[in-house]
N, C-alpha and C positions, 0 to 999 in steps of 0.2 A: 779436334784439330791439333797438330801437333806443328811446333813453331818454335826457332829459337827465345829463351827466355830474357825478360829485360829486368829491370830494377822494382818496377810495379810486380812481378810475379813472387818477388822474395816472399813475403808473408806469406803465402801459399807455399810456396817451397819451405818455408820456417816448418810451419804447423807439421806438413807429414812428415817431416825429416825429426823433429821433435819426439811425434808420436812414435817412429821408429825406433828413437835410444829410448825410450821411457817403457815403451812395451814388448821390446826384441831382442832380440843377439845378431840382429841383420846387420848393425853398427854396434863394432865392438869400443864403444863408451860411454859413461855413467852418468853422464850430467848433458842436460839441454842446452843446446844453445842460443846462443844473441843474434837479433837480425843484421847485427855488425857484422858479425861472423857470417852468415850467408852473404851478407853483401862483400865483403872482402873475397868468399871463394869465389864468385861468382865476378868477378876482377880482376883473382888470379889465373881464372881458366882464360877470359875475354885476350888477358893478358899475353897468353899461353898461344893465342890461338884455338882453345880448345872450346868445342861446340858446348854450352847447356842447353838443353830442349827442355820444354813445356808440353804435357797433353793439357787442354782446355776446354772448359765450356763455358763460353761468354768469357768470363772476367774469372771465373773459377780454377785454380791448379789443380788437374786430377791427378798429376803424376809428375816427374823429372828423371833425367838423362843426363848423363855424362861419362865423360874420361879425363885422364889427366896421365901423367908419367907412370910407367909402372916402377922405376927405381930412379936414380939420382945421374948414374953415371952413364958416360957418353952413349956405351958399349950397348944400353937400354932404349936410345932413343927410338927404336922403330916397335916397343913396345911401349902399348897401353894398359891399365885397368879401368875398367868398366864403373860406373853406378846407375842403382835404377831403384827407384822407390817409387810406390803407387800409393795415395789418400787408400783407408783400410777400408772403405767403402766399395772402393773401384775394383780392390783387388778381386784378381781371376777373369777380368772382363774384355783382356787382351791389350791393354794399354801399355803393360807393359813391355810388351813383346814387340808391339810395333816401336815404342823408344827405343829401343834396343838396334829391332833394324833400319830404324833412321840413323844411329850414330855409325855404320857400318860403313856404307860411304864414303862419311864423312873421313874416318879414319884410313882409308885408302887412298884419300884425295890426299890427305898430310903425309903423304910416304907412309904408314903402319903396316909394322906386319905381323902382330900379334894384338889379339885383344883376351885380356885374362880377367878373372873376375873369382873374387876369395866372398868364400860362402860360407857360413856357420855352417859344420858337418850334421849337425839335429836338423835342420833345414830343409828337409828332404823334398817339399814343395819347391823354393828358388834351384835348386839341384835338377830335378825334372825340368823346369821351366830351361834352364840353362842349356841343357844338352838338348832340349828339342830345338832351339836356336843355334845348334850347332857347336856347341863350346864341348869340350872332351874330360871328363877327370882326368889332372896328375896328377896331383899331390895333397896328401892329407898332413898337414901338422897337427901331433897331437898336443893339446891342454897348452896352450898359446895365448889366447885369452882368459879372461874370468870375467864374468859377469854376473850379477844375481846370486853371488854366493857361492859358483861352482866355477870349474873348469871348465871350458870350449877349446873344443878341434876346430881347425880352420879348410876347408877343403877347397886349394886354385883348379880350376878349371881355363880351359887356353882354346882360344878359336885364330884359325890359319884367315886371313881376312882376305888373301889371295890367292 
C-alpha cells in the first residue's frame, strides 16, 4: 500500500535512508542521520506543499517518495527533483517504480513541469530503472562528489511530466 507518510513512519524512513549513506553513493553524504533530521524534512516538504509517500506493510516502511525544489530561484519553480529509496530487502520488487509514479500526479496537480532526478553515474541499475519510467539522460557531471575515498560522476536525468 502506498500512502502519504506521517510522523509514526520516520523511523522506517530513518533506517533505509541511513542504510543508503552508509552503504551507497545513491546519497551523496558521509555521516547518518538524526530522526530530528527526518522529522524536520518531512516538515519542510508538508511545509512545502510537497507529497512524502510511504510503501507499507502493516506498520512496516518498505520504501519513500518525494520531491522538493529542483533549485532556489523563482525561474525554477515548475521544476522538481525527485527521491526514491527502497528497504535493501525490497529492492527490485517494483516498489519503487510505483513511488515514483504515484508522485507523477501529484507533481502535475502543483503546476510541475519537469521532474529530474541526479544519479550516481556507477549506478547503472537506478539509471535503467529511471529511463524505463520515462526520465531521459542530460547530463553527466564529472568527479562532483566523493565518497568512500574516490571521486563520483553525477548523472541528471529529466522527465516532461506533460
Amino acid at each position: 500500500m502506498i500512502r502519504p507518510a506521517n510522523e509514526a513512519d520516520l523511523p522506517g524512513i530513518l533506517t533505509i535512508y541511513n542504510d543508503v549513506i552508509v552503504n551507497s553513493t545513491a546519497v551523496y553524504t558521509d555521516d547518518p542521520v538524526s530522526l530530528q533530521n527526518r522529522k524536520d524534512w518531512l516538515d519542510g516538504r508538508h511545509a512545502q506543499h510537497y507529497p512524502v509517500l510511504v510503501s507499507v506493510d502493516g506498520s512496516d516502511v518498505l520504501g519513500f517518495a518525494s520531491f522538493g525544489d529542483f533549485r532556489p530561484w523563482p525561474s525554477y519553480r515548475h521544476t522538481v527533483e525527485h527521491t526514491v529509496h527502497v528497504r535493501s530487502d525490497q529492492r527490485g520488487s517494483g516498489i519503487g517504480a510505483r513511488l515514483v509514479r504515484e508522485l507523477v500526479p501529484i507533481a502535475i496537480a502543483l503546476e510541475k513541469h519537469v521532474m529530474i532526478a541526479g544519479v550516481d553515474a556507477a549506478n547503472e541499475g537506478s539509471l535503467r530503472f529511471h529511463e524505463r519510467l520515462g526520465f531521459e539522460r542530460v547530463a553527466h557531471l564529472r568527479e562532483v562528489g566523493n565518497k568512500f575515498g574516490r571521486w563520483l560522476d553525477l548523472v541528471f536525468l529529466q522527465r516532461f511530466l506533460k
